[in-house]
C-alpha positions, 0 to 999 in steps of 0.5 A: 708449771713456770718459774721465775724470778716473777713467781711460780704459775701453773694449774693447781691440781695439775702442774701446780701440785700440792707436793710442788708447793710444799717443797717451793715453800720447804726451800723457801723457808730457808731464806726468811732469816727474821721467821715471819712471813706475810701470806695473802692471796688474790680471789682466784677459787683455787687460793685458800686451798693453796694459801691454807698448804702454804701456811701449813708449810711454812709452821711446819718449818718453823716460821710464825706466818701472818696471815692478810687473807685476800689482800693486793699484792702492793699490800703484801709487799709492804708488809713483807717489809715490815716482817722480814718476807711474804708469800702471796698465791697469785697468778697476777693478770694470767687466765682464771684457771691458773694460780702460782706463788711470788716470793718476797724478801725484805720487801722485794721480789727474790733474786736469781740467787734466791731463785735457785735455791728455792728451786733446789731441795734444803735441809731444814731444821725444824726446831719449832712450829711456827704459829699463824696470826691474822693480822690487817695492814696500814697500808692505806693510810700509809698511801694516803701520806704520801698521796696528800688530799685530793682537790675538788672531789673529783668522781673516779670509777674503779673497775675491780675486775673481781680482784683483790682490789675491792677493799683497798682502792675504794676505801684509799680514793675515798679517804684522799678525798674522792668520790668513788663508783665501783664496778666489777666488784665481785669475781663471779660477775664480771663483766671482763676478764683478769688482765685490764691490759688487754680487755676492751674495758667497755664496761668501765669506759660506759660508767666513766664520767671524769677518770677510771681505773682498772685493776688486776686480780692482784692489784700490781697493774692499772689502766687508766679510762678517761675522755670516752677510751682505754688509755694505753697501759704506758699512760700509766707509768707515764703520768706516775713519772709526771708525779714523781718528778713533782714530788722532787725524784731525779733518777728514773728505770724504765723497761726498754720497751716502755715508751720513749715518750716517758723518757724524752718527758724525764730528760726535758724536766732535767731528770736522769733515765736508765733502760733495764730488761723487760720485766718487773723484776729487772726494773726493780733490780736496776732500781737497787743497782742504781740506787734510783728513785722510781721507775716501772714497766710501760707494757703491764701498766706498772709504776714503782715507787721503792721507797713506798713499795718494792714492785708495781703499784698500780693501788698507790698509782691511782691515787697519785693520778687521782691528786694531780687531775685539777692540774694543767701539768696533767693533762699536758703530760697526756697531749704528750705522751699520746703523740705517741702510739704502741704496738704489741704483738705475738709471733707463733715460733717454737721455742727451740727455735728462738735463739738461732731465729733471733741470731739469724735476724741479728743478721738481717738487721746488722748494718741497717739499723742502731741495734740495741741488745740489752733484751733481745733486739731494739732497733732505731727506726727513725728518731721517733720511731723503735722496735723490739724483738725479743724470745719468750722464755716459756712460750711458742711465741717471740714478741714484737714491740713498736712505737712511732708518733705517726700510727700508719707507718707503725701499722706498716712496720709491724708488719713488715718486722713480723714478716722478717721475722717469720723469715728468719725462722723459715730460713733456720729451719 
């Protein structure tokens, strides 16, 4: 089982018990200060098992829930805004098989602080039994106001992946003003799996005539198809930067490892940028620190509007997308954006190795390139050109992220930094 600040994950019935949630949701309970907390969960089989011991949990220790049933995460977060606190059961884009918890106070994602206390056991007082309450959200006709309506009726397919999506985004598209082709609608049959990110996307590229959408289990990530081919996942973020400058945002997050691109795009329309940690949670951290108007991470195809929701909205995303596709400032975002490519990549190393491999490296690049070490290792090729190493905090594996405007020395950077890096560990061990 994994915590973090991004949520618990594991595999229900393994290392994700039933007694884990109920102490997970125990300590959490001590957090939620108005004692009401929104419950949803993705359409993972395991969810109403786990959404029904979360409930019970949460009653137990006093707190009223209010129940969303299967609802996207951007969803709950909203709501849990509105309530005080959320819980939603998800595994977000991970394998089928595994299902988790994300935790939400005051309408974002929990601190370190918070973190720590709901991993450490509380003394709660059980004054009362809460109730639960089924209830619906506003959320797509609170979307829709700040979308505005869509031009032309343009025809948009959405690929649901068999996830929480499937009421949600076609019903907001439509009521924008677009006409809407659902594909993947049911779990069951799908002809992808969960994360949009890495799938080919064939299926939706086929049912494609103007623009697609592809969506997460839970909704928070979005890749965009158009002109016959998966986009990458930075064209997401890119082209809901390109909306929010026109709706008059100034200060920008972005992950640093999301494309230059978006931040050579930002400083051009005289805007302001900041880099933060790769992560949702860290993006969203910078945002409040800075008191910043938008931001996102490129790498999981997340753009984040706080005043509207306080975490990836891949839902809202389609919309802004979807309101700008008459316009000749869309698609000279994406001539822009596109000169520039993406590479990402694992590299098997263990994870008692990631520190002094990482120092060692350190060592090999120091003197010979601009090294930033905000996360890991970024380092300045050229002018257009960056990698980024940096350790996995749970897995056997360092990742390694490029980007260049000229895709065959890209190719041969990433195999010359994978080989570095290899190095490096052959020569700690």
């Amino acid at each position: 089982m994994k915590i973090s600040i991004s949520g618990v994950r594991g595999i229900y019935g393994k290392d994700l018990s039933t007694k884990s949630i109920f102490e997970l949701c125990t300590n959490f309970s001590t957090l939620i200060k108005s004692r009401k907390c929104v419950i949803a969960r993705d359409t993972r089989p395991t969810g109403r098992m786990i959404l029904d011991n979360v409930s019970a949990v949460l009653m137990e220790n006093g707190v009223d829930v209010y129940n969303l049933g299967i609802a996207p995460t951007p969803v709950v977060f909203r709501e849990a805004k509105k309530y005080g606190a959320g819980v939603i059961i998800t595994s977000s884009h991970n394998p089928i098989e595994s299902n988790g918890l994300k935790f939400i106070l005051e309408g974002r994602g929990i601190n370190e602080d918070e973190l720590d206390i709901v991993k450490t056991k509380q003394i709660t007082k059980k004054e009362k039994f809460g109730q639960e309450i089924l209830i619906e959200s506003d959320y797509i006709s609170e979307a829709s106001q700040v979308i505005g309506n869509v031009k032309n009726n343009p025809e948009v397919t959405v690929d649901i992946g068999g996830g929480a999506a499937k009421d949600t985004v076609p019903k907001l598209l439509t009521k924008i003003g677009c006409k809407v082709k659902i594909i993947n609608e049911y779990l069951e049959n799908s002809t992808r799996g969960p994360d949009p990110t890495s799938d080919d996307l064939s299926t939706l590229i086929k049912n494609t005539k103007k623009i697609g959408f592809a969506f997460d289990l839970d909704s928070d990530r979005m890749v965009i198809v158009s002109g016959g081919r998966k986009r990458s996942p930075d064209l997401t973020l890119g082209l809901g930067i390109v909306k929010a400058i026109q709706l008059g945002y100034k200060k920008f997050v972005l992950s640093t490892d999301s494309s230059s691109a978006i931040e050579k795009y930002i400083i051009q329309h005289n805007c302001q940028v900041l880099r933060s940690k790769v992560g949702e949670a860290n993006v969203m951290q910078e945002i409040m620190s800075n008191n910043a108007d938008a931001g996102g991470e490129g790498s999981s195809g997340g753009f984040i509007l706080p005043k509207f929701t306080m975490c990836r909205d891949g839902i809202l995303t389609s919309g802004l997308v979807a309101s700008m596709l008459d316009q000749e400032e869309f698609h000279d975002a994406i001539d822009f954006f596109e000169k520039y490519f993406q590479l990402r990549t694992k590299i098997s190393i263990p994870v008692h190795a990631h520190n002094s491999t990482i120092e060692r490296l350190k060592e090999k690049m120091n003197g010979k390139y601009e090294m930033s070490l905000l996360d890991g290792i970024k380092i300045k090729i050229d002018d257009e050109s960056w990698a980024l190493i940096r350790k996995s905090n749970t897995e056997d594996i360092i990742r390694l992220s490029l980007e260049s405007n000229n895709i065959d020395f890209l190719k041969e950077k990433q195999i010359e930094m994978t080989n570095l890096v290899n190095e490096s560990y052959e020569e700690i061990k």
